[in-house]
VOGU-3710 file (C-alpha; in Angstrom, 3 decimals, decimal comma):
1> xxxxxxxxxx> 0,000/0,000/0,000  1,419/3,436/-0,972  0,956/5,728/2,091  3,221/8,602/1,117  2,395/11,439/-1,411  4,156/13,051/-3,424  3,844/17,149/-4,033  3,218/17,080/-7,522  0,147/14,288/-6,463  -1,115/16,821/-3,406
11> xxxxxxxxxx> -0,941/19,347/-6,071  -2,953/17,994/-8,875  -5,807/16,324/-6,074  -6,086/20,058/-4,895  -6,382/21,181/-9,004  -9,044/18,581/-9,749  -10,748/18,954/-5,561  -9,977/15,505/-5,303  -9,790/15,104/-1,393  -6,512/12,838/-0,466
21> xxxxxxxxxx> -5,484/11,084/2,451  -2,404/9,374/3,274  0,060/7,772/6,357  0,271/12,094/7,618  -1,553/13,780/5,065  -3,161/16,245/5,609  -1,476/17,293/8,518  -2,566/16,175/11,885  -5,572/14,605/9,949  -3,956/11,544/8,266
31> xxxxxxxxxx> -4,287/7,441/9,118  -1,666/7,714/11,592  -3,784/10,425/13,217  -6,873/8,711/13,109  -5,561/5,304/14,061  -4,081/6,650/17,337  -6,837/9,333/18,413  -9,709/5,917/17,792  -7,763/3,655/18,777  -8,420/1,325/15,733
41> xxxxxxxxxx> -6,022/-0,460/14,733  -5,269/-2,947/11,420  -5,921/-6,035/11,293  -2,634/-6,784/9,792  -0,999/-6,123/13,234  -2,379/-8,821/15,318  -0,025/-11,883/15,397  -2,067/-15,411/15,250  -1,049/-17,945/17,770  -0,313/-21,574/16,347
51> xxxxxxxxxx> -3,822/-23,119/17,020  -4,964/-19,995/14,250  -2,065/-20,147/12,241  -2,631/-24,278/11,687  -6,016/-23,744/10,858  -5,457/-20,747/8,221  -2,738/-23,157/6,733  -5,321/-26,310/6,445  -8,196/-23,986/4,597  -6,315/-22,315/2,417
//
């Protein structure tokens, strides 16, 4: 996932009034942000134990 943004990509989302979001962007408003002031927090960055790890392995 591409969380960074470029200024030439902030610059052409503010020409067309696309609204963007990335990792801290906009400032103080970004995932990061949100993630900590809720928080929520991804999936992705629980660890499974072996009993849920085994079973992922024999379904997929």
């Amino acid at each position: 996932m591409q969380t960074k943004l470029s200024d030439d990509a902030i610059t052409y989302a503010k020409y067309i009034g696309q609204q963007i979001i990335s990792w801290r962007y906009p400032p103080s408003k970004g995932l990061e942000s949100m993630i900590e002031e809720k928080g929520l927090y991804p999936v992705t960055i629980l660890g499974l134990n072996r009993l849920s790890s085994s079973l992922y392995q024999e379904t997929t």
